[in-house]
C-alpha positions as CSV (number, residue, x, y, z in Angstrom):
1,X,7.4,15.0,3.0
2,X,7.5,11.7,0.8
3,X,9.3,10.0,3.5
4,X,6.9,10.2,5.7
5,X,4.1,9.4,3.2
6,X,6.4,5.9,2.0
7,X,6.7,5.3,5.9
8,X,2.8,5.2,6.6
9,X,2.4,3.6,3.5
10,X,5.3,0.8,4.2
11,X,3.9,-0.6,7.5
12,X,0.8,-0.7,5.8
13,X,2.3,-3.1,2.8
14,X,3.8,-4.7,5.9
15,X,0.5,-5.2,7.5
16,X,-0.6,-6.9,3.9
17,X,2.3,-9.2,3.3
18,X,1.7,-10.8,7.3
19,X,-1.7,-11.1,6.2
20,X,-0.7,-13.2,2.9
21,X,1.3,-15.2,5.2
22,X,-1.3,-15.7,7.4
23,X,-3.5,-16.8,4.2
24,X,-6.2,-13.7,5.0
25,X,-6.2,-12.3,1.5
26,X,-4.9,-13.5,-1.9
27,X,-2.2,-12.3,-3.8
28,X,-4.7,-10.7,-6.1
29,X,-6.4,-9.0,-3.5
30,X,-2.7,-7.3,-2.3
31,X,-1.4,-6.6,-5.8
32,X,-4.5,-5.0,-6.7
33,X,-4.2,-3.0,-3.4
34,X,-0.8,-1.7,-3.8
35,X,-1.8,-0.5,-7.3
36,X,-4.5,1.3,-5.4
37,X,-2.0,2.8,-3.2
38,X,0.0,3.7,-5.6
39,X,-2.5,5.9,-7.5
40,X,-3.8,7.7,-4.3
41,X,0.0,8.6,-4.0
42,X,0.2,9.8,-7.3
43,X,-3.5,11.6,-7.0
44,X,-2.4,13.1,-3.8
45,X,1.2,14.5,-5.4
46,X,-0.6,15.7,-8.0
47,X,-3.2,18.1,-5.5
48,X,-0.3,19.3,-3.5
């Protein structure tokens, strides 16, 4: 199910945006991370 794929995936951006907070990674490092995620959804979509 998507929902539970957004889910996992949403307490993971979560996880990223405390850590910007926190000043652990730059906003570079998460942007280019979420497009990462993004593409493994798409990739994965695409297999199923």
């Amino acid at each position: 199910h998507h929902a539970i794929k957004f889910e996992y995936g949403g307490w993971r951006v979560w996880i990223d945006t405390l850590s910007i907070l926190h000043g652990r990674i730059t906003k570079e490092d998460y942007y280019r991370k979420v497009n990462q995620m993004v593409e493994n959804m798409k990739d994965n979509d695409e297999d199923e």
